[in-house]
TILUMMI-985378 format. One record per atom (N, C-alpha, C): residue in one letter; x, z, y. Coordinates in steps of 0.02 Angstrom, whole numbers, padded with zeros to 5 digits, always signed. Example, Ala and Ser with C-alpha at 12.3 -4.5 7.8 and 13.67 -1.06 7.14 Angstrom:
// TILUMMI-985378
A+00660+00390-00284 A+00615+00390-00225 A+00660+00390-00165 S+00642+00354-00112 S+00684+00357-00053 S+00645+00394+00002 
***
This chain:
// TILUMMI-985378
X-00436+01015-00185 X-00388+00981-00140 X-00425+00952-00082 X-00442+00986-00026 X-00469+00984+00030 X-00532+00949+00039 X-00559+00959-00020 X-00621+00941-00058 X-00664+00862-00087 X-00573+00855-00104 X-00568+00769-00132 X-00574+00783-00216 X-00642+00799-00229 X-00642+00809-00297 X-00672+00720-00324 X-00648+00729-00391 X-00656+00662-00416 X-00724+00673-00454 X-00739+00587-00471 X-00785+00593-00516 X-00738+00610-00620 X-00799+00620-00637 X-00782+00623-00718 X-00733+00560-00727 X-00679+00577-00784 X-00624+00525-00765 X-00605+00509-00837 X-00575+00466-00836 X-00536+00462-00932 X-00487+00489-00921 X-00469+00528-01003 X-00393+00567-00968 X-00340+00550-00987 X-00314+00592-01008 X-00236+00567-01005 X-00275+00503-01066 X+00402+00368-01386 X+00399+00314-01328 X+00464+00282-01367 X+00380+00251-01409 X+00435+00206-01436 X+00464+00175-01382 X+00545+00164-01407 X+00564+00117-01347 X+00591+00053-01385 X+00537-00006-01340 X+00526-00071-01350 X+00581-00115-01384 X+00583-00140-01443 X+00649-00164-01465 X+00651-00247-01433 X+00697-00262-01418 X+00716-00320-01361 X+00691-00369-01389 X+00663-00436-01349 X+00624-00506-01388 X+00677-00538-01383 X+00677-00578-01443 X+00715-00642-01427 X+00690-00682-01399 X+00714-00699-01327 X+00677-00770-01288 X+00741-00804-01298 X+00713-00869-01302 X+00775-00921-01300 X+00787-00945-01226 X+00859-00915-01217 X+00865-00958-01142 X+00896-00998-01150 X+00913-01040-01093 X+00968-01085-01086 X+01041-01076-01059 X+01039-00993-01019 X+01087-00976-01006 X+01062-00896-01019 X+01116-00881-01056 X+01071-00820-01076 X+01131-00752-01046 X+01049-00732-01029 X+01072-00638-01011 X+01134-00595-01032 X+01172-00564-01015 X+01208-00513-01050 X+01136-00465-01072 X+01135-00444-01121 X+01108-00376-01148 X+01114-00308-01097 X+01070-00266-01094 X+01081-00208-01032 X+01137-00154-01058 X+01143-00161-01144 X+01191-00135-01154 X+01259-00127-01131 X+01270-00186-01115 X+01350-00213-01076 X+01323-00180-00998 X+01341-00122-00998 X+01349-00095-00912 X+01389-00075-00867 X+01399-00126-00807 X+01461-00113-00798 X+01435-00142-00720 X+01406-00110-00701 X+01376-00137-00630 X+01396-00099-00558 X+01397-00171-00523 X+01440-00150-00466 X+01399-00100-00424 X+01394-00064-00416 X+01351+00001-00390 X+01355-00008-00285 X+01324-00008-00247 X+01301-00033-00177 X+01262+00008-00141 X+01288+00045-00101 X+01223+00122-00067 X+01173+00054-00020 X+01136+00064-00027 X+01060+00018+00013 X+01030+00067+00029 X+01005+00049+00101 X+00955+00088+00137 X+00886+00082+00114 X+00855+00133+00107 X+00779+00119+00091 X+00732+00056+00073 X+00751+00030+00144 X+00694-00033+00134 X+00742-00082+00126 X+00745-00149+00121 X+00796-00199+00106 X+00807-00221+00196 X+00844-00248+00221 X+00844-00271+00276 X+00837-00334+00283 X+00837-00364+00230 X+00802-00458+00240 X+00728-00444+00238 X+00710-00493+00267 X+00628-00494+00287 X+00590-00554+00221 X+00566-00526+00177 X+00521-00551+00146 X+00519-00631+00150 X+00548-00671+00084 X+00552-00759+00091 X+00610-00784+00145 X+00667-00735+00178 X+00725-00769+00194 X+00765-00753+00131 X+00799-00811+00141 X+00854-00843+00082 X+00913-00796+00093 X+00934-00734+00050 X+01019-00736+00073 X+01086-00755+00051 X+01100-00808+00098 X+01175-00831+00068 X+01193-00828+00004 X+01205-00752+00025 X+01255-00728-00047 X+01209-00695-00122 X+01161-00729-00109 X+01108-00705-00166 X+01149-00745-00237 X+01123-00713-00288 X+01144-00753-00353 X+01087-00755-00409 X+01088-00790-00451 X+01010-00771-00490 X+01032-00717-00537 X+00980-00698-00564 X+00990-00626-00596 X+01042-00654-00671 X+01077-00590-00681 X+01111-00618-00736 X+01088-00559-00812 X+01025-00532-00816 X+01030-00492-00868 X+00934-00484-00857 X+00907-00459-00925 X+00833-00434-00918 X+00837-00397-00849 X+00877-00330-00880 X+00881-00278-00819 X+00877-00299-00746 X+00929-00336-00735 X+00903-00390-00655 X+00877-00416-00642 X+00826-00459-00696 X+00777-00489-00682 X+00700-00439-00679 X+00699-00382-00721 X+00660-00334-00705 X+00645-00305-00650 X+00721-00302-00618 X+00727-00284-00548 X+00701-00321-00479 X+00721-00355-00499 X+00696-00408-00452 X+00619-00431-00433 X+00586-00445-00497 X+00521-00451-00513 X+00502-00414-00501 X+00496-00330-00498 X+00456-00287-00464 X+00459-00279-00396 X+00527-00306-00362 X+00528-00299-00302 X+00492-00361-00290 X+00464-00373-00297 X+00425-00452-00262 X+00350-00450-00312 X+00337-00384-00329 X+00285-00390-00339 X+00248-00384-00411 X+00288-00433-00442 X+00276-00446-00522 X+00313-00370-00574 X+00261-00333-00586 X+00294-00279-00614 X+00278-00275-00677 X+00333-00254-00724 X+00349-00259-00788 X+00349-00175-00808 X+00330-00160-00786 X+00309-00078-00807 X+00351-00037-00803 X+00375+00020-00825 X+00454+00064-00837 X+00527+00005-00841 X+00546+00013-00814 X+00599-00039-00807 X+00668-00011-00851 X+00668-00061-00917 X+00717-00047-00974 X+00779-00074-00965 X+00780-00136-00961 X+00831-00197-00972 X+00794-00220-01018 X+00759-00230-01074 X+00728-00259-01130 X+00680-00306-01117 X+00681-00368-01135 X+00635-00413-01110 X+00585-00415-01177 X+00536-00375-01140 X+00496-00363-01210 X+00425-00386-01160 X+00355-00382-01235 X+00289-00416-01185 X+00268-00412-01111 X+00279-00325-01081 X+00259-00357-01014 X+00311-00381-00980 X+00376-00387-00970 X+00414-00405-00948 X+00400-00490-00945 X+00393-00525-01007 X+00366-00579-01031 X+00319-00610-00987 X+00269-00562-00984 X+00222-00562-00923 X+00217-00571-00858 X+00257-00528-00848 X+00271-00542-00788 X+00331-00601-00750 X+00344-00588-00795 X+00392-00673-00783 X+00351-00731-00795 X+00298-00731-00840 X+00256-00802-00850 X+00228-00800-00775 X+00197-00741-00760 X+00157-00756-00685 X+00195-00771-00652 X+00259-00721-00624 X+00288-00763-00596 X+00315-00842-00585 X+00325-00873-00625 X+00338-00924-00651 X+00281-00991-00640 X+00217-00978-00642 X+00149-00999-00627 X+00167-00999-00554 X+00177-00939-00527 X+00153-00944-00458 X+00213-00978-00405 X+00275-00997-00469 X+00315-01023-00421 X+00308-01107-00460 X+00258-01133-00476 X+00247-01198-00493 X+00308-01217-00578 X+00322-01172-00609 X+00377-01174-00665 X+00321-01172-00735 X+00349-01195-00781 X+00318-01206-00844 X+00322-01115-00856 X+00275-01088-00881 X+00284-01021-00912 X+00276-01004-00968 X+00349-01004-00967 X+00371-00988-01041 X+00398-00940-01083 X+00415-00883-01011 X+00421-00829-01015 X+00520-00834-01027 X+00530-00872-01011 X+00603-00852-01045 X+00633-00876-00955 X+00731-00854-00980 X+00740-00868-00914 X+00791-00928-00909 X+00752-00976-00908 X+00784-01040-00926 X+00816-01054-00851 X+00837-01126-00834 X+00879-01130-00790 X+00839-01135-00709 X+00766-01184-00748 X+00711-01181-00691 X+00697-01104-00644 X+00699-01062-00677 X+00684-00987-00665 X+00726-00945-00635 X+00780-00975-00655 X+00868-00952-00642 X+00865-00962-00557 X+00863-01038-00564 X+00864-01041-00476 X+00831-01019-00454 X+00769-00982-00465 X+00720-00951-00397 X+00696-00880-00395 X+00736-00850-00469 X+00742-00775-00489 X+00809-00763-00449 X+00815-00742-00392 X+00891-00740-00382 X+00884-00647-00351 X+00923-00641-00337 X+00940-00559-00324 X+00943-00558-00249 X+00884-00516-00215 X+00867-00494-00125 X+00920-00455-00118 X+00936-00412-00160 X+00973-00352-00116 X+01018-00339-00206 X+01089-00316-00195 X+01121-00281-00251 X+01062-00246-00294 X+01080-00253-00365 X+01041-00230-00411 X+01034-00117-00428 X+01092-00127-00410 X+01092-00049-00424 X+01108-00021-00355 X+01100+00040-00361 X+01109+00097-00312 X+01140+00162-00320 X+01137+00220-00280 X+01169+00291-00323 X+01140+00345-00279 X+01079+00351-00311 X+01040+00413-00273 X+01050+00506-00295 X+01033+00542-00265 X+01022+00616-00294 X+00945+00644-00277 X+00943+00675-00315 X+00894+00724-00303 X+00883+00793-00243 X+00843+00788-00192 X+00863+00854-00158 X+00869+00914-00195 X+00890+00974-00163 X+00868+01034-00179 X+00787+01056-00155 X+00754+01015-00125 X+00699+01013-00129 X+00645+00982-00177 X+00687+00929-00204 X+00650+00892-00247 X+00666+00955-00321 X+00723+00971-00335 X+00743+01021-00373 X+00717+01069-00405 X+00685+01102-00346 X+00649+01173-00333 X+00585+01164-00335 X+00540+01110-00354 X+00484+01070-00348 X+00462+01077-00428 X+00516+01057-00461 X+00510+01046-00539 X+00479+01111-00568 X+00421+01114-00601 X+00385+01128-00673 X+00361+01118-00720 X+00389+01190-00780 X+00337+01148-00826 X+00272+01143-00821 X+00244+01090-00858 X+00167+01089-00854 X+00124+01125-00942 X+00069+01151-00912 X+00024+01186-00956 X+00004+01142-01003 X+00014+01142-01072 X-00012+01150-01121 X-00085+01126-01133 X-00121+01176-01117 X-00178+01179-01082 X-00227+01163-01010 X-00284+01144-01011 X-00339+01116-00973 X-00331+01177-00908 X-00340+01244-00958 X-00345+01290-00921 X-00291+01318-00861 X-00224+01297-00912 X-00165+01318-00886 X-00140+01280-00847 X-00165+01204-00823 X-00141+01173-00793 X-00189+01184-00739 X-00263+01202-00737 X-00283+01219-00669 X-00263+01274-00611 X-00226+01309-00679 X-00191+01358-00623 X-00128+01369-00593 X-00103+01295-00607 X-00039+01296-00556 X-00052+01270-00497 X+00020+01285-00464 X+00014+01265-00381 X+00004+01184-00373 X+00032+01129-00436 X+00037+01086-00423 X+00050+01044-00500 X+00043+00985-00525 X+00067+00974-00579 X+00115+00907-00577 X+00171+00948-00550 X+00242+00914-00533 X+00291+00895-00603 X+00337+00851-00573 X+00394+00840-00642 X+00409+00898-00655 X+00404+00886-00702 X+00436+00950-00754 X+00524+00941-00754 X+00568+00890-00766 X+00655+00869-00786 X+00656+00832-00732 X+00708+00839-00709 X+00757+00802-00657 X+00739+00716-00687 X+00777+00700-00766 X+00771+00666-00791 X+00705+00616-00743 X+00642+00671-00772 X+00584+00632-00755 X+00573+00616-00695 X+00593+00658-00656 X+00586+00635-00566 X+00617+00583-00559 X+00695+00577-00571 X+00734+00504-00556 X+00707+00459-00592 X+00682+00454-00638 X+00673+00391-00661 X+00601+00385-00642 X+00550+00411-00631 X+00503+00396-00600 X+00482+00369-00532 X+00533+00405-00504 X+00558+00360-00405 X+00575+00297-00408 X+00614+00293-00474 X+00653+00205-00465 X+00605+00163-00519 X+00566+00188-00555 X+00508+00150-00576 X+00556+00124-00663 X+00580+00172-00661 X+00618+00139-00721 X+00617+00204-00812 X+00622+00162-00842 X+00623+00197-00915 X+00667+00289-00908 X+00640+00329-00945 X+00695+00368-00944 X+00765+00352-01002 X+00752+00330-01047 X+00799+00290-01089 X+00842+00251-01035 X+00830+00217-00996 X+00863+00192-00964 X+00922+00213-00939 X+00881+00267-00890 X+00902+00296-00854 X+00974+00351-00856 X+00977+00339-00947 X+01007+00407-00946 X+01079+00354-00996 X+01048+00307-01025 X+01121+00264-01019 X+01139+00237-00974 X+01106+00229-00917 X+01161+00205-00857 X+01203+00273-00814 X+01194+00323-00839 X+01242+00384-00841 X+01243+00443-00887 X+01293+00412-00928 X+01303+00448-00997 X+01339+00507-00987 X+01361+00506-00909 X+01401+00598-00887 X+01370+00642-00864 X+01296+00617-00870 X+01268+00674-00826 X+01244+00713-00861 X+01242+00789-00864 X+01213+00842-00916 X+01131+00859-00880 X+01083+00823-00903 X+01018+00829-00871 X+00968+00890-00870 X+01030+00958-00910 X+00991+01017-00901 X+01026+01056-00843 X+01075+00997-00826 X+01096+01073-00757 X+01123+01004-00711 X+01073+00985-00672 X+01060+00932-00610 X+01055+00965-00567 X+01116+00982-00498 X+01104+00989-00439 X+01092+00936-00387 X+01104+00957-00321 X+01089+00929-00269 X+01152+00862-00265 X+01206+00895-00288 X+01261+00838-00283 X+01278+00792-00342 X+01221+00809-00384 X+01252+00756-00461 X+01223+00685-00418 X+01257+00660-00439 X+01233+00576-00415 X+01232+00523-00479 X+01181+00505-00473 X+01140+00450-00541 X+01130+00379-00505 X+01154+00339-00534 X+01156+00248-00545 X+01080+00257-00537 X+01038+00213-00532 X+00980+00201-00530 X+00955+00128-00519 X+00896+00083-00527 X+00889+00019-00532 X+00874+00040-00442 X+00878+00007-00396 X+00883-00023-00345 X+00807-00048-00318 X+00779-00015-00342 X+00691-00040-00313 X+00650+00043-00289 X+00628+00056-00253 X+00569+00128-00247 X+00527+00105-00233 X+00467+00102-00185 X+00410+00099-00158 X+00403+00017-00133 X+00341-00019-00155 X+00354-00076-00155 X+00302-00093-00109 X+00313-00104-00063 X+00251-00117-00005 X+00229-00171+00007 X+00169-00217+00026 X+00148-00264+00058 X+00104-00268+00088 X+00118-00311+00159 X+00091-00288+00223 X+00021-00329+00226 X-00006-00320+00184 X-00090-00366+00179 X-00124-00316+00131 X-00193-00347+00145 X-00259-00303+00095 X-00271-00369+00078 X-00289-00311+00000 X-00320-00394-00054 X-00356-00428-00029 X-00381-00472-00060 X-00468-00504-00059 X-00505-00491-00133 X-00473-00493-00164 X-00480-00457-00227 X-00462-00454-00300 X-00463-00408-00343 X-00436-00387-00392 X-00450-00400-00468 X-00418-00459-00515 X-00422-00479-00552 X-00404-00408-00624 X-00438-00405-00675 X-00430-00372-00726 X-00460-00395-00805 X-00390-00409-00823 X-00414-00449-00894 X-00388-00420-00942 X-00455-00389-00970 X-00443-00333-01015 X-00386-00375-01081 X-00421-00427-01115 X-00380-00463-01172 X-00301-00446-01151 X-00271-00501-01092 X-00189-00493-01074 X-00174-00418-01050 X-00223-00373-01031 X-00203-00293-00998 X-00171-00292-00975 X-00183-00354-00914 X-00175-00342-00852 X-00191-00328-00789 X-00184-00332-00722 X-00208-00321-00673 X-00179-00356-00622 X-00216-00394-00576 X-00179-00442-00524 X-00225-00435-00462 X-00189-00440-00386 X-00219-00433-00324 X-00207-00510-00308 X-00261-00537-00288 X-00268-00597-00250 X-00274-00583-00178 X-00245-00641-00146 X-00261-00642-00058 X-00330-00697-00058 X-00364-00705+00008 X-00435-00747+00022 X-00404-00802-00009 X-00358-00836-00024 X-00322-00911-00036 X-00324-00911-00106 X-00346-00830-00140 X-00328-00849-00199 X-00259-00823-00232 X-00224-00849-00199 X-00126-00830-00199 X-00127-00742-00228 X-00076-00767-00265 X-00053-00706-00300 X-00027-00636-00262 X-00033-00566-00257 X-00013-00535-00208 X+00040-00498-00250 X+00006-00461-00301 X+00045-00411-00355 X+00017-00417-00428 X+00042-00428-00491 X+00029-00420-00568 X+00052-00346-00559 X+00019-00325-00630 X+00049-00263-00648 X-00004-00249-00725 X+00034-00192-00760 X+00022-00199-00810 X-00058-00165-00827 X-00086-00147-00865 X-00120-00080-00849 X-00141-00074-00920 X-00179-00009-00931 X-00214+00018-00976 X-00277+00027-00991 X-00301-00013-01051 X-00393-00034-01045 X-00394+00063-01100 X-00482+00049-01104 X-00514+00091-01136 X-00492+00084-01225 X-00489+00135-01268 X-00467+00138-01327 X-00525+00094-01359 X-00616+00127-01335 X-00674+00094-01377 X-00691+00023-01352 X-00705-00029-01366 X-00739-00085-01328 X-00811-00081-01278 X-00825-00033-01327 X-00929-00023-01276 X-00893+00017-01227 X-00820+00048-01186 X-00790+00089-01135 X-00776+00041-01076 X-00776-00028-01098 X-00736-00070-01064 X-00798-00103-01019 X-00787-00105-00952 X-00843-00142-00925 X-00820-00206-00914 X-00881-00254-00918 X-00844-00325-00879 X-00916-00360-00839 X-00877-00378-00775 X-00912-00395-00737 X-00877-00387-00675 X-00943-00382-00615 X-00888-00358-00544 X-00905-00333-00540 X-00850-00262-00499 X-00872-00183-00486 X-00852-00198-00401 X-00848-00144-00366 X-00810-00123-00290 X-00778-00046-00303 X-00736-00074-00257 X-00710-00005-00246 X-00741+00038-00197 X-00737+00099-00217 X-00778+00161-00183 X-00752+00212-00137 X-00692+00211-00177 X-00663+00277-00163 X-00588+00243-00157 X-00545+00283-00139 X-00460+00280-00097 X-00432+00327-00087 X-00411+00374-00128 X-00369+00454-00143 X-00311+00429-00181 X-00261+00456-00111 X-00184+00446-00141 X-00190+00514-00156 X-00135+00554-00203 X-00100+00619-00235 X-00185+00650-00257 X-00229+00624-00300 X-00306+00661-00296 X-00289+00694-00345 X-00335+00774-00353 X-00354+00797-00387 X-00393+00772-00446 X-00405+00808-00499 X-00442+00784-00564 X-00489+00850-00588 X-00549+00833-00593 X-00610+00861-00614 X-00631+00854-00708 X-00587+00912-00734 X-00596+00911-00818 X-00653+00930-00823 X-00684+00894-00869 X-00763+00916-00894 X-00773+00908-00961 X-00767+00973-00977 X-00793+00953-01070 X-00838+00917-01099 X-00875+00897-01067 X-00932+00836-01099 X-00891+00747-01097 X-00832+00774-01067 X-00815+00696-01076 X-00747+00703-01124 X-00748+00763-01158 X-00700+00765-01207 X-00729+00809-01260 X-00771+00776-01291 X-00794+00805-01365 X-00734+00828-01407 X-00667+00795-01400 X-00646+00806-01456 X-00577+00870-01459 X-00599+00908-01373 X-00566+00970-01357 X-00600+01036-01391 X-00571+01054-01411 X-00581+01134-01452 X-00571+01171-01380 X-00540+01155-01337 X-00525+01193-01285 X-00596+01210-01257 X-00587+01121-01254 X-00659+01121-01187 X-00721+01139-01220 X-00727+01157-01281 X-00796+01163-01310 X-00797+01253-01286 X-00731+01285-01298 X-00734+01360-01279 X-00759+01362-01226 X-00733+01320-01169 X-00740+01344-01095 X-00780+01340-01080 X-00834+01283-01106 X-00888+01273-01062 X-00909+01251-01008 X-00851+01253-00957 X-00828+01235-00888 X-00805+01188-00876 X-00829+01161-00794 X-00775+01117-00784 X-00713+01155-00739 X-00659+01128-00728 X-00603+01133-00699 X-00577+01107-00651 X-00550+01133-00598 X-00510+01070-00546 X-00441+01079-00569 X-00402+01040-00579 X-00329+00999-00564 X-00288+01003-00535 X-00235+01023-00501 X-00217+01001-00440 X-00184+00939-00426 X-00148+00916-00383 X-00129+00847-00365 X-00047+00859-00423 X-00036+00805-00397 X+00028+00785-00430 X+00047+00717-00476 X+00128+00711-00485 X+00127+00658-00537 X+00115+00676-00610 X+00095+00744-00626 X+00068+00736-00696 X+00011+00762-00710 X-00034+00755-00647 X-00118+00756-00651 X-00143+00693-00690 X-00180+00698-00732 X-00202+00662-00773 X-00224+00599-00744 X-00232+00584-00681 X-00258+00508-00634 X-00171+00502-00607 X-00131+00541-00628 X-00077+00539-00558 X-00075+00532-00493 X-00036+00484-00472 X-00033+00505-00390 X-00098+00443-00356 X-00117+00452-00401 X-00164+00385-00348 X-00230+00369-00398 X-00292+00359-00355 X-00376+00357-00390 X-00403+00316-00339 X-00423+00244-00371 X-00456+00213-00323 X-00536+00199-00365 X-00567+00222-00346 X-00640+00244-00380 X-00684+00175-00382 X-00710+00159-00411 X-00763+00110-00437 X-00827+00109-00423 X-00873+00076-00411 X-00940+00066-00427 X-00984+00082-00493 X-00941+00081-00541 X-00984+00101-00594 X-00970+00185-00618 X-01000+00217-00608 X-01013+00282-00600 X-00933+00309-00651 X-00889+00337-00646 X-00840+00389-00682 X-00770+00327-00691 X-00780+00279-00662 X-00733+00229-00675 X-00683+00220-00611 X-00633+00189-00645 X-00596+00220-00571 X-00518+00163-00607 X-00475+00144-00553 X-00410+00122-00573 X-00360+00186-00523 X-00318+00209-00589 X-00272+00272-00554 X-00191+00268-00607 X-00181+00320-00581 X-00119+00332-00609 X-00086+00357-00676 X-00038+00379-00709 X-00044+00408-00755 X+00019+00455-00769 X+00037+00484-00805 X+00070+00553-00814 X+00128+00518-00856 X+00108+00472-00918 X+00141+00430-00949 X+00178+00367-00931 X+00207+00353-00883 X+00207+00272-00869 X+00232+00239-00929 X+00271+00275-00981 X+00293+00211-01035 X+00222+00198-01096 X+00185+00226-01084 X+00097+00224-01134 X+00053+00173-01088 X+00087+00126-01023 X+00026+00101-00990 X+00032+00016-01027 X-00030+00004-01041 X-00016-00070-01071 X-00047-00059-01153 X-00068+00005-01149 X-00114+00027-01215 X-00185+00010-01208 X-00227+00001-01269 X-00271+00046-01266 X-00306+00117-01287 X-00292+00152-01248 X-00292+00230-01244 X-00329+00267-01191 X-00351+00240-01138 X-00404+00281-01085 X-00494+00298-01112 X-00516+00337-01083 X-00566+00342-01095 X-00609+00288-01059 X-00582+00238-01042 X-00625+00210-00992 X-00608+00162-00947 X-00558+00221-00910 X-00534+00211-00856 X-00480+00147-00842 X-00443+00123-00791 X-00384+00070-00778 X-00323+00110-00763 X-00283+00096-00810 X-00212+00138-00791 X-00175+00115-00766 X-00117+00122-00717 X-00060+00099-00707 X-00028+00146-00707 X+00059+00136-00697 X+00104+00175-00707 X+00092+00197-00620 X+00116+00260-00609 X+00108+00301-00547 X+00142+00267-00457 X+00177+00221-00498 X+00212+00176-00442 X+00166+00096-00414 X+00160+00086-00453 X+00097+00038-00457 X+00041+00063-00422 X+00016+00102-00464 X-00044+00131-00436 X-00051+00146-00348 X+00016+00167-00326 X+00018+00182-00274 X+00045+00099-00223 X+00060+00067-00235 X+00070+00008-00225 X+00004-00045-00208 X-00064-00008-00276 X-00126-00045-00266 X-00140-00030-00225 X-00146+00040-00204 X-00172+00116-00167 X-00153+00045-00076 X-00084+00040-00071 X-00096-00005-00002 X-00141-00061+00004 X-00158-00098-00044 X-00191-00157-00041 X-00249-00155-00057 X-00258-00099-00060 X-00369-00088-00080 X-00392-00074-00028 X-00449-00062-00026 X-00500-00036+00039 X-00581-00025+00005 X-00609-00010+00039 X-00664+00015+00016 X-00725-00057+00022 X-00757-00066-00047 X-00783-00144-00034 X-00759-00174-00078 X-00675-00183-00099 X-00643-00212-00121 X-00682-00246-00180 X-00693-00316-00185 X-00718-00328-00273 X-00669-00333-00314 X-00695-00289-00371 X-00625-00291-00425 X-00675-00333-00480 X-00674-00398-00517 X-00678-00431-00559 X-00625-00407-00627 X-00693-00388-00688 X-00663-00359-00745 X-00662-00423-00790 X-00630-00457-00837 X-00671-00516-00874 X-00636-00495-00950 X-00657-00522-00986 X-00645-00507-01045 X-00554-00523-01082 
***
């Protein structure tokens, strides 16, 4: 890929049963769906910290999920289920707005969790996005030789744009037959895509214990949480401070059988392999490379597996995230690992 090869990389549902948090005014369940649906333009048209009028605080996990990623604090695949990272990301939030964190959405939280823009939306898929879709190989081998390693299901494309569960996704439209999705089926969707902010870190907090990941500004101040994925072994996990090296959005991935002993494949081949780009390249859509030689924070193929430990190494985020860090890094960047 125009000769953005990577270094050696780590490579590559249940769905979360709901916590009981005790609120004080409590959530409808995401089960109860019955949401007022609102076409929104791309970007929101309030400007970042104006108040609007007619805002209300969120009234369900699901809205408060929503919300919280749009401002930053991301709770991973977005369910409705207020399960650990969700938890998470509401405690930070909650910290950073001076509130006891307690993770629940008590009344303190109520007032300042309120809703920027309508919660849902009603997008389609092009016939471009359509015609895009494959399956992916099986195989190391078979996946180097496609054009690209794109969504495979409609399913997976929509719910990957809106950053949300595919479970989700597919009870908030129980009419849609997801093996024959054209250009005109139209799908509910959570109300968030690409989450931008117009600053570069100062730098990047990673604490392997909570498995998480946080961008600080020079002040310190919180920029973005997000969830991520440490190394499966402990001697995999570095801690200390690294920099960032490298900055490849959509990168390629460089398979090498010496960093997978436990491939029968790769012991045949002998070889290494290039990758091609895509969201189900084993880094996904985004590789921001490290200082310590094969280490790297990127993307992943899985977003509902991020918040494991399961990498070889490497820092995972879900593919939306990742690309979200992807604005706020630069080369230099110190990323602080701590235990």
């Amino acid at each position: 890929m125009k000769g953005r090869l990577l270094p050696i990389l780590c490579g590559l549902l249940a769905f979360a049963a709901a916590s009981a948090f005790a609120v004080q005014t409590d959530p409808a369940p995401f089960v109860v769906f019955t949401p007022a649906v609102v076409e929104l333009p791309s970007e929101p048209a309030a400007e970042e910290g104006v108040v609007d009028p007619n805002a209300r605080p969120v009234e369900s996990w699901l809205e408060a999920q929503i919300e919280l990623s749009r401002r930053g604090f991301s709770c991973g695949p977005i369910d409705g289920v207020g399960g650990a990272q969700t938890g998470a990301a509401l405690r930070v939030f909650q910290l950073a707005n001076g509130l006891e964190p307690n993770g629940r959405l008590d009344t303190a939280t109520l007032a300042l969790l309120q809703l920027t823009a309508p919660a849902f939306f009603v997008r389609s898929l092009s016939a471009e996005d359509l015609a895009a879709l494959q399956p992916v190989s099986a195989t190391w081998l078979g996946k180097s030789e496609q054009s690209a390693l794109a969504f495979e299901t409609a399913l997976e494309a929509i719910a990957e744009r809106y950053h949300a569960h595919p479970n989700l996704v597919k009870r908030m439209n129980p009419e849609v037959d997801w093996s024959a999705v054209t250009s005109k089926t139209t799908i509910t969707v959570p109300a968030i895509e690409r989450v931008f902010r117009n600053i570069k870190a100062a730098r990047i907090h990673i604490r392997l214990e909570a498995r998480t990941l946080q961008a600080h500004d020079a002040d310190g101040g919180l920029i973005a949480h997000f969830p991520v994925s440490i190394a499966r072994r402990v001697d995999k996990r570095p801690v200390g401070e690294l920099k960032v090296t490298v900055i490849a959005p959509d990168p390629n991935y460089t398979f090498d059988p010496a960093v997978f002993p436990e491939s029968d494949e790769g012991r045949e081949l002998g070889r290494r392999l290039i990758l091609p780009p895509g969201p189900n390249n084993p880094v996904g859509l985004a590789w921001i490379g490290l200082s310590l030689a094969g280490y790297g924070i990127h993307g992943t193929p899985i977003p509902e597996h991020v918040g494991r430990t399961e990498s070889h190494g490497c820092f995972r985020l879900a593919n939306w995230d990742a690309r979200a860090l992807l604005d706020l890094a630069w080369v230099g960047l110190p990323v602080v690992v701590e235990p």
